[in-house]
C-alpha positions as a LaTeX table, in Angstrom:
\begin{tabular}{lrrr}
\hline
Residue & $x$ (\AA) & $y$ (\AA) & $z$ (\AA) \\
\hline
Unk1 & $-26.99$ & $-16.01$ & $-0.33$ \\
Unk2 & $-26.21$ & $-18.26$ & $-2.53$ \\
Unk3 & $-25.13$ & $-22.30$ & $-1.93$ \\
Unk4 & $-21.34$ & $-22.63$ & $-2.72$ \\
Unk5 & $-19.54$ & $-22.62$ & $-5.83$ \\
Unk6 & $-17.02$ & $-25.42$ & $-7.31$ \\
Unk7 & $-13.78$ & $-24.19$ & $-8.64$ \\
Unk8 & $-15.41$ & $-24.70$ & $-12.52$ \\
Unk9 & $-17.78$ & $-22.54$ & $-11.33$ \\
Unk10 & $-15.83$ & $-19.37$ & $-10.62$ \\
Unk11 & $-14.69$ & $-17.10$ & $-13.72$ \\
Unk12 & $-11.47$ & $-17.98$ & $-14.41$ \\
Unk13 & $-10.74$ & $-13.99$ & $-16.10$ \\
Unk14 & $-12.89$ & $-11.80$ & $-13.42$ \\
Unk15 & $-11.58$ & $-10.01$ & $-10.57$ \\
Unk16 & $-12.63$ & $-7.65$ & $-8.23$ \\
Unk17 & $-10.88$ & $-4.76$ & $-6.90$ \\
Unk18 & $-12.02$ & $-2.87$ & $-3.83$ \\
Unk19 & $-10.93$ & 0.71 & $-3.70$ \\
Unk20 & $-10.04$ & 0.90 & $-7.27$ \\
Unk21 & $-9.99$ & 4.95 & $-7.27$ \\
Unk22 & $-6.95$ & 4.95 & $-4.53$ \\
Unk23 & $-3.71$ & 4.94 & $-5.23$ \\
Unk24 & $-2.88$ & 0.94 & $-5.35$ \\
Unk25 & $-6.24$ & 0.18 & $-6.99$ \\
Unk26 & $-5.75$ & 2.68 & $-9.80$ \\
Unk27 & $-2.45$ & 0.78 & $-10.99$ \\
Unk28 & $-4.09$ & $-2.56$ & $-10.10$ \\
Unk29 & $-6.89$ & $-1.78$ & $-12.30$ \\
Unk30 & $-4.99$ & $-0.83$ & $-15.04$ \\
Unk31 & $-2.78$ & $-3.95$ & $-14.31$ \\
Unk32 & $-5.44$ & $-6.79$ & $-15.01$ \\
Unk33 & $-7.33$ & $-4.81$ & $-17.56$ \\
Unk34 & $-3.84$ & $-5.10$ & $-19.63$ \\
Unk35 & $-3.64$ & $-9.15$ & $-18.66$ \\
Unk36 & $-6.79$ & $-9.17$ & $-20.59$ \\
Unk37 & $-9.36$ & $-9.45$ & $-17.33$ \\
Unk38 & $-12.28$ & $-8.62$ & $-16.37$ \\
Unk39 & $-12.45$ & $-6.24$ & $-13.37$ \\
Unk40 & $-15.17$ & $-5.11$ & $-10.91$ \\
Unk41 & $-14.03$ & $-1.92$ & $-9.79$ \\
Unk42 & $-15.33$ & $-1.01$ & $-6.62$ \\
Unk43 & $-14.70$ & 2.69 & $-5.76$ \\
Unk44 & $-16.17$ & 5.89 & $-3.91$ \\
Unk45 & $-15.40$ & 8.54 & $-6.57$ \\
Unk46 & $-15.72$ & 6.99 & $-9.86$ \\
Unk47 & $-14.25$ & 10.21 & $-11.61$ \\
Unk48 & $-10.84$ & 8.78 & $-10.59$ \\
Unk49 & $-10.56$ & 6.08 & $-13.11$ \\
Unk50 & $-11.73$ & 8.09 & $-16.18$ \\
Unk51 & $-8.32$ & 7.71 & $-18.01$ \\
Unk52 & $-8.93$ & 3.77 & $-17.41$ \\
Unk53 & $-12.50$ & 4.19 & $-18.87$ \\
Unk54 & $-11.48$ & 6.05 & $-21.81$ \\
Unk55 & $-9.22$ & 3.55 & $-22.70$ \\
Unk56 & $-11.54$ & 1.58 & $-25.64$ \\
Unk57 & $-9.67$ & $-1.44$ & $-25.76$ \\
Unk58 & $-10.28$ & $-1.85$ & $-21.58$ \\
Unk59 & $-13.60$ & $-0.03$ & $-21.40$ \\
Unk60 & $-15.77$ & $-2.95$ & $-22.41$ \\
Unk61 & $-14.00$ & $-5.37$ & $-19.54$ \\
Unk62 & $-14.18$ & $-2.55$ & $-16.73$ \\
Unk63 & $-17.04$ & $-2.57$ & $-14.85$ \\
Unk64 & $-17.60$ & 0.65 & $-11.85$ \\
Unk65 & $-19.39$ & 0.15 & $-8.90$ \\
Unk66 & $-19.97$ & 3.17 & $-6.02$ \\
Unk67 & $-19.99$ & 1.39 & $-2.59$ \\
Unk68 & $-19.61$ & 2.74 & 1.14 \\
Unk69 & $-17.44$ & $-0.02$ & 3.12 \\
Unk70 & $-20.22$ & 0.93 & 6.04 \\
Unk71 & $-23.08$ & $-0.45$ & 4.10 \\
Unk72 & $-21.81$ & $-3.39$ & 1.38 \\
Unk73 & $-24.61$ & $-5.13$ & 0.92 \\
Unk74 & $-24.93$ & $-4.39$ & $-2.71$ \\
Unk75 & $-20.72$ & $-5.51$ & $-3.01$ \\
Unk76 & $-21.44$ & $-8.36$ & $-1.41$ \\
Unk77 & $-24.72$ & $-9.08$ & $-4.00$ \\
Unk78 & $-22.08$ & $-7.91$ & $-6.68$ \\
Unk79 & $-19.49$ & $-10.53$ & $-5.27$ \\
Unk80 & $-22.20$ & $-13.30$ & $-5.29$ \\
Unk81 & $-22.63$ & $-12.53$ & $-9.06$ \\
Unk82 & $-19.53$ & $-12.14$ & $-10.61$ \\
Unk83 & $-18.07$ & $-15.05$ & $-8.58$ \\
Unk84 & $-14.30$ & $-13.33$ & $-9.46$ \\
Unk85 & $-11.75$ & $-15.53$ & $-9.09$ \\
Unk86 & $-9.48$ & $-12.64$ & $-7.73$ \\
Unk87 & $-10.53$ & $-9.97$ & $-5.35$ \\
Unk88 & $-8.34$ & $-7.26$ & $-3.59$ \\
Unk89 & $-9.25$ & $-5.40$ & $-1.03$ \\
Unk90 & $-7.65$ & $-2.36$ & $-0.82$ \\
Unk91 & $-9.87$ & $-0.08$ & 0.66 \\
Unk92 & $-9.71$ & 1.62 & 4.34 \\
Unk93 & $-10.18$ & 4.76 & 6.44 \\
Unk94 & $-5.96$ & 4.75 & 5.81 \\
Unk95 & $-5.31$ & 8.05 & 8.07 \\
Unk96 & $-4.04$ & 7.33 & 11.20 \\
Unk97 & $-4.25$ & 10.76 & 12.77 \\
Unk98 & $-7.69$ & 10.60 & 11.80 \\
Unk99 & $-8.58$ & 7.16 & 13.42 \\
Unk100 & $-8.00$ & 8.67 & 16.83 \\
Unk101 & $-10.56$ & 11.56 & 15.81 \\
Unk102 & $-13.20$ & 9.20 & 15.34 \\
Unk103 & $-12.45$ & 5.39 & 16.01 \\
Unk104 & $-15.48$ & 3.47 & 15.54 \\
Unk105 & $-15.56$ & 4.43 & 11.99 \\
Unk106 & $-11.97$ & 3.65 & 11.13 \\
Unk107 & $-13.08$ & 0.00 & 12.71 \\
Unk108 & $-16.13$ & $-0.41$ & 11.33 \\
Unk109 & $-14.21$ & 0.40 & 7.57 \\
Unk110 & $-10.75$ & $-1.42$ & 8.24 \\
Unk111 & $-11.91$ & $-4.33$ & 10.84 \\
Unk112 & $-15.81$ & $-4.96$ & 10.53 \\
Unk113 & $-16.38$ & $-4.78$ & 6.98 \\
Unk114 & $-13.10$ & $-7.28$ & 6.73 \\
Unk115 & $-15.11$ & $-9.93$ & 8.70 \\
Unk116 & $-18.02$ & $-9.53$ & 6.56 \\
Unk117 & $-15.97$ & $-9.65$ & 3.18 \\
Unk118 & $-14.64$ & $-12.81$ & 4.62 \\
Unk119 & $-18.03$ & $-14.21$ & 5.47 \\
Unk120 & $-19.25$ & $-13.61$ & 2.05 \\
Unk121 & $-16.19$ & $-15.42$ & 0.52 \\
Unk122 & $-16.81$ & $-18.32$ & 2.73 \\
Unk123 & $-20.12$ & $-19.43$ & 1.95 \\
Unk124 & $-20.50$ & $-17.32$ & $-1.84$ \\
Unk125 & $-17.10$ & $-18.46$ & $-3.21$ \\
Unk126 & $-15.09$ & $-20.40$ & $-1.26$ \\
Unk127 & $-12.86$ & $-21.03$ & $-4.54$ \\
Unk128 & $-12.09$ & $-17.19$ & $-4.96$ \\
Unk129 & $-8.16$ & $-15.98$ & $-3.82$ \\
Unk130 & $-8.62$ & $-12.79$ & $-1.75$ \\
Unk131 & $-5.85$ & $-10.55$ & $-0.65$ \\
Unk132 & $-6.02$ & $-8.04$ & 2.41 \\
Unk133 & $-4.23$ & $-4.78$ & 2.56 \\
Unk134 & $-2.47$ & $-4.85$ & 6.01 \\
Unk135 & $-0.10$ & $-2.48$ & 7.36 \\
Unk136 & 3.02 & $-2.37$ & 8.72 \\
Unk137 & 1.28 & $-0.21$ & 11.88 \\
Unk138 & 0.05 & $-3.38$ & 13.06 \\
Unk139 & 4.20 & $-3.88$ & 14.59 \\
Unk140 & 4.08 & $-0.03$ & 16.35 \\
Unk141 & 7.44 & 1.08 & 17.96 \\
Unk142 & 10.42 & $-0.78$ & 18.17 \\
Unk143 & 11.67 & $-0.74$ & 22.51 \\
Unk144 & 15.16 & 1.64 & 21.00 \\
Unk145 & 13.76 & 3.61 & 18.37 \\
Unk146 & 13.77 & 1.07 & 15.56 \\
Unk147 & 11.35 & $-1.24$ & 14.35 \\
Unk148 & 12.63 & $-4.38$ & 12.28 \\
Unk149 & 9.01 & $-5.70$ & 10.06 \\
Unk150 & 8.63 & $-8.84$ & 8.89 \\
Unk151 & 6.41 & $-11.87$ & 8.47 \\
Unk152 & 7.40 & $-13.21$ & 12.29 \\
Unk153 & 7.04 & $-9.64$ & 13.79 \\
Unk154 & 4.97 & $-9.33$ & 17.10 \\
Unk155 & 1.85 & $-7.25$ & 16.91 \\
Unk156 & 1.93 & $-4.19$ & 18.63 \\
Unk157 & $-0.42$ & $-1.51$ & 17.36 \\
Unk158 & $-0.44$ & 1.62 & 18.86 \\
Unk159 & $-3.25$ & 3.94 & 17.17 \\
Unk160 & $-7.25$ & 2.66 & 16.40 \\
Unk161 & $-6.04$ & 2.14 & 12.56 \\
Unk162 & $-3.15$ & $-0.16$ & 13.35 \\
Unk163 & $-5.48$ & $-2.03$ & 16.03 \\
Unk164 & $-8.49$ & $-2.41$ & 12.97 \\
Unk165 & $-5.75$ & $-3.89$ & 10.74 \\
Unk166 & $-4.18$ & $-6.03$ & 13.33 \\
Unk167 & $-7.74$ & $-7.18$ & 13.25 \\
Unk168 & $-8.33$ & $-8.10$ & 10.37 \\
Unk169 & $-4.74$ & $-9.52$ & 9.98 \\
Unk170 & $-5.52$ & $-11.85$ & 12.46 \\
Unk171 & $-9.10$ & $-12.98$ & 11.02 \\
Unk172 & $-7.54$ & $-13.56$ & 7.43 \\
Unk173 & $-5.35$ & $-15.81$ & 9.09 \\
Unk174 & $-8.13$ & $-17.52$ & 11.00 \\
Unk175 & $-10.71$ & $-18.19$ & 8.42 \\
Unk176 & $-7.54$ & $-19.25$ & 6.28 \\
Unk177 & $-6.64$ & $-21.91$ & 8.13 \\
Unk178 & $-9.90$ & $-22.85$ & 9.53 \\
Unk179 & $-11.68$ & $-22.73$ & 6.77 \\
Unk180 & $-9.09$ & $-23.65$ & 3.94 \\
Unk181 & $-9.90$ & $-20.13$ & 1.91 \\
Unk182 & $-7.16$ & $-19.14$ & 0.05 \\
Unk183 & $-6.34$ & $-15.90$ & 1.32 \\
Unk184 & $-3.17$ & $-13.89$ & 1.60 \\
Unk185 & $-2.32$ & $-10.41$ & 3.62 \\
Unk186 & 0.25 & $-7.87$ & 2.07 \\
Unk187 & 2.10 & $-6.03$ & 4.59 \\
Unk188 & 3.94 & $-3.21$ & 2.48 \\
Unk189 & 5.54 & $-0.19$ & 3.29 \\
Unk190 & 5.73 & 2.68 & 2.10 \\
Unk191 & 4.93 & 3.28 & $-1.69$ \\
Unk192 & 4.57 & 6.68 & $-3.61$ \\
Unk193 & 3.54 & 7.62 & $-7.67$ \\
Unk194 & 1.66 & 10.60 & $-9.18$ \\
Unk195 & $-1.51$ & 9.37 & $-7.90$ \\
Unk196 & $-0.60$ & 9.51 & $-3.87$ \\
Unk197 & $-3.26$ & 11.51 & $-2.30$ \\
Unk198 & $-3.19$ & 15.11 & $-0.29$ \\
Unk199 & $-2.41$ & 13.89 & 3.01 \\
Unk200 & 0.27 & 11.63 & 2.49 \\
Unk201 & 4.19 & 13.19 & 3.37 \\
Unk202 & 5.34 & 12.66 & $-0.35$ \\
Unk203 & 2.53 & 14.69 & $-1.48$ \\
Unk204 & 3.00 & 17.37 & 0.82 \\
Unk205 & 6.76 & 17.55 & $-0.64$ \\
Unk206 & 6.25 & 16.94 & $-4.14$ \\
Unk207 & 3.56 & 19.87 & $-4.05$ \\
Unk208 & 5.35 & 22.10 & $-2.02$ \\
Unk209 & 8.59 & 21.62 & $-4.60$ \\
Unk210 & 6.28 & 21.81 & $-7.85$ \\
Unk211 & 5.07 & 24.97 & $-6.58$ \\
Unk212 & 8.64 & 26.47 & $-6.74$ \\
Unk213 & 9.00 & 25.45 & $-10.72$ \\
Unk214 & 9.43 & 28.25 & $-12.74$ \\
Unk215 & 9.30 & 30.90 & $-10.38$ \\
Unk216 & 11.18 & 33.93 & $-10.34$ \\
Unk217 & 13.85 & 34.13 & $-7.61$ \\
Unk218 & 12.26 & 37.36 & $-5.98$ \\
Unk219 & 8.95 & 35.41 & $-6.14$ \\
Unk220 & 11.27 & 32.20 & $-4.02$ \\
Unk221 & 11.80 & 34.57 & $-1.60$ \\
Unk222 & 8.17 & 35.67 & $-0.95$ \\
Unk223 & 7.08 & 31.64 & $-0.84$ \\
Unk224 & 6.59 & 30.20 & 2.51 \\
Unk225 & 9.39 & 27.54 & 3.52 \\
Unk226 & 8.38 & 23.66 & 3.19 \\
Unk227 & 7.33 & 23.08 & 7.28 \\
Unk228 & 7.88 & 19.37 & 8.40 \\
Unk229 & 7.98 & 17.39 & 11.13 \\
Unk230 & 11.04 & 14.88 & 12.60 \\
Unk231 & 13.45 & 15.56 & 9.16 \\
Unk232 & 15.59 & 12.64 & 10.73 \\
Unk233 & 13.23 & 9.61 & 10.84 \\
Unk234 & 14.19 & 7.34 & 8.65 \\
Unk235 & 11.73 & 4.92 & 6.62 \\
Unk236 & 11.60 & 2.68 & 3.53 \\
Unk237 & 9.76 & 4.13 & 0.25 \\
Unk238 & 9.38 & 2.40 & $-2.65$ \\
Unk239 & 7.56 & 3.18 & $-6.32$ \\
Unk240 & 4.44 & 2.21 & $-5.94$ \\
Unk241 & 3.50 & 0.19 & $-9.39$ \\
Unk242 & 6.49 & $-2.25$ & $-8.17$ \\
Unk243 & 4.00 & $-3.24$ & $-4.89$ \\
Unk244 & 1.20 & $-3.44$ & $-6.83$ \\
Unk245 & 3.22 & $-6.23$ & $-9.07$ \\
Unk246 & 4.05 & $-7.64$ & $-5.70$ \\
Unk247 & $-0.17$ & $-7.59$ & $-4.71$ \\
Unk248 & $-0.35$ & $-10.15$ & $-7.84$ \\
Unk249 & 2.21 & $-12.47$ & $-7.33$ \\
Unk250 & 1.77 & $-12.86$ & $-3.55$ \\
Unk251 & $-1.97$ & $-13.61$ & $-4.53$ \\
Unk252 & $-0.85$ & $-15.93$ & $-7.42$ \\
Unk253 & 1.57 & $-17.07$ & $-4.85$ \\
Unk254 & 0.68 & $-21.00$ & $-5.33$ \\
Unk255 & 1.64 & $-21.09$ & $-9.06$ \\
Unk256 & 4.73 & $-18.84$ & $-8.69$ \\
Unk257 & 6.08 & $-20.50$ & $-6.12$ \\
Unk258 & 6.01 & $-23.52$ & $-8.02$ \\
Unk259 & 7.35 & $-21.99$ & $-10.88$ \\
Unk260 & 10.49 & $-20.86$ & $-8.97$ \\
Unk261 & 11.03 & $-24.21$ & $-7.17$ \\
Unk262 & 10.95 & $-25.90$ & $-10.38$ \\
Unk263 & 13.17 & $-23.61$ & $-12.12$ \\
Unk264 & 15.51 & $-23.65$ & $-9.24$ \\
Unk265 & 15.60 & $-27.92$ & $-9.55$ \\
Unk266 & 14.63 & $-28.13$ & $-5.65$ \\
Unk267 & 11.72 & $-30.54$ & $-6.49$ \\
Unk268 & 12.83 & $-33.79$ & $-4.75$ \\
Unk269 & 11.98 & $-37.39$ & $-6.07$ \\
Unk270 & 8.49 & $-38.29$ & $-5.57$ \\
Unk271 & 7.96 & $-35.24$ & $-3.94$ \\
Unk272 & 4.00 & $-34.15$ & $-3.91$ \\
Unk273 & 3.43 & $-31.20$ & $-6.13$ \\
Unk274 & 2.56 & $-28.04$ & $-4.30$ \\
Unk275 & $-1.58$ & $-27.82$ & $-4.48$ \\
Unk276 & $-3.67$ & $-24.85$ & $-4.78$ \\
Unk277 & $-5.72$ & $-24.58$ & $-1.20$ \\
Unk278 & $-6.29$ & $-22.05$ & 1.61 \\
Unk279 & $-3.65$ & $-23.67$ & 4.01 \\
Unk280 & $-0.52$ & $-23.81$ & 2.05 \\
Unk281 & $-0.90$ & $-19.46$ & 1.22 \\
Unk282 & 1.24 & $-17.28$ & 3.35 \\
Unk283 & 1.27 & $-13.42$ & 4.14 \\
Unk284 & 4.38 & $-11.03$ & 2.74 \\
Unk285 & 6.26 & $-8.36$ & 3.62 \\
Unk286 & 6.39 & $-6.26$ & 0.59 \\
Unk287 & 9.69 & $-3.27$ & 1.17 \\
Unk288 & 13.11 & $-2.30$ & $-0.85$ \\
Unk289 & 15.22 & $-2.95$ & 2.35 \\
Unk290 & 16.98 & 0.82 & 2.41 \\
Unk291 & 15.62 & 3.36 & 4.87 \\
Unk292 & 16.04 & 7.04 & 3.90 \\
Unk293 & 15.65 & 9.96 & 6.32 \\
Unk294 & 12.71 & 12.61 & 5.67 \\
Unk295 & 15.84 & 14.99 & 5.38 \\
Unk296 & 17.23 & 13.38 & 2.37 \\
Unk297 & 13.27 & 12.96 & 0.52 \\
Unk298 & 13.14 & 16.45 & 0.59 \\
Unk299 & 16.61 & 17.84 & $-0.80$ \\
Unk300 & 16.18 & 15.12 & $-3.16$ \\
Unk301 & 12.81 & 16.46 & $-4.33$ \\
Unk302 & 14.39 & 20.28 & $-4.25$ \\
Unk303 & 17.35 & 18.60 & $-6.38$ \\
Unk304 & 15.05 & 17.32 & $-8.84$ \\
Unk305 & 13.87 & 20.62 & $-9.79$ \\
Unk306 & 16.83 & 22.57 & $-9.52$ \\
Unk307 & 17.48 & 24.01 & $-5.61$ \\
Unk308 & 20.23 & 23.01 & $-3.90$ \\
Unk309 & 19.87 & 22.84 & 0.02 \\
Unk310 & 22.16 & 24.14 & 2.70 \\
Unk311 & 21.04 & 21.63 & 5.60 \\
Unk312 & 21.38 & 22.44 & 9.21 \\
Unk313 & 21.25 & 18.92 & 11.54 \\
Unk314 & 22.99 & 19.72 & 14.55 \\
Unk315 & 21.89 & 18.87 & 17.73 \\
Unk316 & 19.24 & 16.60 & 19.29 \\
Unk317 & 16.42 & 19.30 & 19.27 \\
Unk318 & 14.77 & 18.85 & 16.09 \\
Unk319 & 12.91 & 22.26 & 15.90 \\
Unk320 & 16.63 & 23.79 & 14.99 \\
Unk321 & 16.81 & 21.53 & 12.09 \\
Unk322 & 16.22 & 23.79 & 8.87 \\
Unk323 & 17.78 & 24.07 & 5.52 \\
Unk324 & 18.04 & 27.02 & 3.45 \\
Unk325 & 18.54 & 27.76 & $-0.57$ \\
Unk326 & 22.05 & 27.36 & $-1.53$ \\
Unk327 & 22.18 & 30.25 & $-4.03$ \\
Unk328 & 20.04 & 32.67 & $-1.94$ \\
Unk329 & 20.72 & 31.96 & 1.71 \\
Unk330 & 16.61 & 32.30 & 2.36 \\
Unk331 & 15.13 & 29.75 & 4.58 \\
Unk332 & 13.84 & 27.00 & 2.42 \\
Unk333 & 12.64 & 23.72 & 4.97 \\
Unk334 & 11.73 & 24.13 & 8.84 \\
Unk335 & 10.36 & 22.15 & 11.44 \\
Unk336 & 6.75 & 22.79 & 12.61 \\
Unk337 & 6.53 & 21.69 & 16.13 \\
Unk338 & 2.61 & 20.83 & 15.92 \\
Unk339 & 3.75 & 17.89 & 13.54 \\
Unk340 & 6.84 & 16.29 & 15.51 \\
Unk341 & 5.50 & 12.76 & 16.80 \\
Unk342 & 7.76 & 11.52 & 19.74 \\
Unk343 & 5.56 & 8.07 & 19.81 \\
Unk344 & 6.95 & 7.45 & 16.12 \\
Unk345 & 9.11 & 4.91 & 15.18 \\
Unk346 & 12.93 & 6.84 & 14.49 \\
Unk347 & 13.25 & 4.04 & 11.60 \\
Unk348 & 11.35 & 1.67 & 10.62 \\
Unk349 & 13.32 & $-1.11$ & 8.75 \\
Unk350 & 11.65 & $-3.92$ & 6.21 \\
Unk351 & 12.65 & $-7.02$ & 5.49 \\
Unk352 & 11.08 & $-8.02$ & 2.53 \\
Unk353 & 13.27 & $-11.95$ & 1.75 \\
Unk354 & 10.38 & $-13.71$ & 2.18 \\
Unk355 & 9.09 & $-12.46$ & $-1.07$ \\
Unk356 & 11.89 & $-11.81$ & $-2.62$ \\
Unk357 & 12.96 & $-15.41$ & $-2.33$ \\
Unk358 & 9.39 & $-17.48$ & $-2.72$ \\
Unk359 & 7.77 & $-14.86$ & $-5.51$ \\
Unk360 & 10.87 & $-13.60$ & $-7.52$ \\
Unk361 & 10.01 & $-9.84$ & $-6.80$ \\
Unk362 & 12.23 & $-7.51$ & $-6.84$ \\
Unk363 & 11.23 & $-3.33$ & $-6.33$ \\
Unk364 & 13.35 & $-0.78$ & $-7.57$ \\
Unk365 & 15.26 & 1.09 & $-4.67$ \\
Unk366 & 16.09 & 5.29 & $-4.38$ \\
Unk367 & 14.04 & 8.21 & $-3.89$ \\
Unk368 & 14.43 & 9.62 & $-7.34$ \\
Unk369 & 12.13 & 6.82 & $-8.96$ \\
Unk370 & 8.64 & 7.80 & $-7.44$ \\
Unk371 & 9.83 & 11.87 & $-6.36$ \\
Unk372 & 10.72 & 12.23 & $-10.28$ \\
Unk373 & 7.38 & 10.66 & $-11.00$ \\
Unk374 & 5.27 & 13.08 & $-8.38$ \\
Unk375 & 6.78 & 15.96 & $-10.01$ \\
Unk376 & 5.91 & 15.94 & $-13.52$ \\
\hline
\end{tabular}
């Protein structure tokens, strides 16, 4: 490794992003290349961000990288080169179902490979801003059935995914304010766009519903109904470009605070300007603040497209709970009882006024935002 770089030394128009072909990294990408950077784009499936590398104006500042979390070395060589002055890391075994099938890789992805990426910023470029991807599974179940997330909550995970990011959480923190790096966690909730993988609820919905476009009704009545789990949990979704604007300002954070202080006239006489180091960054809780139950994402998908739902809630036993097509009467949404969770959460709440307040961000709130974006 290399000896340590001075803040000159760092490009000042380089970042890199890690897990560029997900979701968040795809729109993150695409984000900085517009702002005129240069991006690293660290990925497992390169295919993903052909639209981005078709793109001639962006092509020549996009550089792809293949890279296994397991075995970095050659990220961390790639790190030591490019000296970015902004690097996300976005990447994780993100399946929570599947961390309890096989634990020791979801913490050597989403725990291990943290502490090394950490490591590597400390001693390669101690002057680069890193954010972490955290979760709001670090916070698990709330004692009555709802969990309130914020910056202050306790940690309380409750699955090996939540107790690798909980991890890592905590060792951001630690080599923040030990070693001055400027680092800052993003805890976000839920966030959904065209580009949310297979296993993720929203997709499940969004496909299920797309499938019924442009059918005949006789061929409605031979398709399977939509099978779910709990349809009365209740969580917070938001679009997801809106948190990746939110990634960028909370790891700008330094300069936008400023800016808002300033603009707001709450600099005091003589007061010391705020400076750029690893101890003044903080963590946010990125979320629009309304909770919507499962039961209303999915007649607002079917609504979308045309079906009207006839929903049947009554009772405390949710494998009754079904819905059925208004102008037909056929059964349209039931409950599979494999998939009802009883350890879940029955509504998870975020309070996102940190960010709201210090960075000036502000999501865009209903259902029909990202579900109208999923189905075209």
């Amino acid at each position: 490794m290399s000896n340590a770089l001075s803040h000159s030394e760092v490009s000042s128009a380089t970042a890199l992003v890690i897990g560029a072909s997900g979701q968040d990294g795809y729109f993150l990408t695409q984000r900085l290349l517009e702002e005129d950077w240069t991006v690293h784009a660290v990925v497992r499936e390169s295919e993903r961000l052909t639209p981005l590398l078709s793109n001639s104006t962006a092509r020549d500042r996009l550089r792809v990288h293949t890279a296994e979390l397991t075995s970095a070395e050659s990220l961390f060589d790639l790190i030591a080169r490019a000296r970015p002055v902004e690097i996300y890391n976005l990447a994780s075994q993100s399946s929570v179902s599947r961390s309890f099938a096989d634990p020791l890789l979801t913490w050597r992805t989403n725990a291990d490979f943290v502490a090394l990426l950490l490591e590597c910023v400390r001693v390669e470029t101690p002057h680069s801003r890193l954010y972490q991807a955290s979760s709001t599974d670090m916070f698990g179940g709330g004692d009555n059935g709802t969990l309130l997330c914020n910056e202050d909550s306790a940690l309380n995970p409750q699955s090996p995914y939540a107790s690798a990011k909980a991890a890592a959480h905590l060792l951001c923190r630690s080599y923040r304010e030990d070693y001055n790096l400027r680092i800052a966690c993003g805890i976000l909730s839920n966030h959904e766009s065209h580009r949310r993988r297979g296993h993720f609820l929203t997709r499940k919905v969004a496909d299920h519903v797309r499938s019924l476009r442009g059918l005949k009704p006789d061929e409605q009545t031979r398709t399977p109904p939509l099978k779910m789990g709990n349809l009365k949990i209740r969580r917070d979704w938001g679009f997801a470009p809106d948190y990746v604007e939110g990634m960028r300002l909370i790891l700008r954070q330094i300069k936008v605070r400023a800016a808002l202080t300033a603009r707001a006239d709450l600099l005091e006489e003589n007061k010391a300007p705020m400076v750029d180091e690893g101890r003044a960054y903080r963590d946010y809780v990125l979320g629009t603040g309304q909770t919507h139950a499962v039961w209303e994402l999915v007649d607002t998908a079917f609504r979308l497209i045309g079906f009207d739902l006839e929903w049947s809630l009554e009772g405390d036993d949710p494998r009754r709970w079904q819905a059925h097509f208004c102008s037909s009467g056929k059964l349209a949404v039931e409950v599979n009882p494999l998939l009802l969770r009883p350890a879940d959460p029955f509504i998870i709440e975020v309070d996102s006024s940190r960010a709201r307040r210090e960075l000036g961000w502000s999501p865009r709130e209903g259902l029909e935002i990202f579900l109208t974006d999923m189905l075209v």
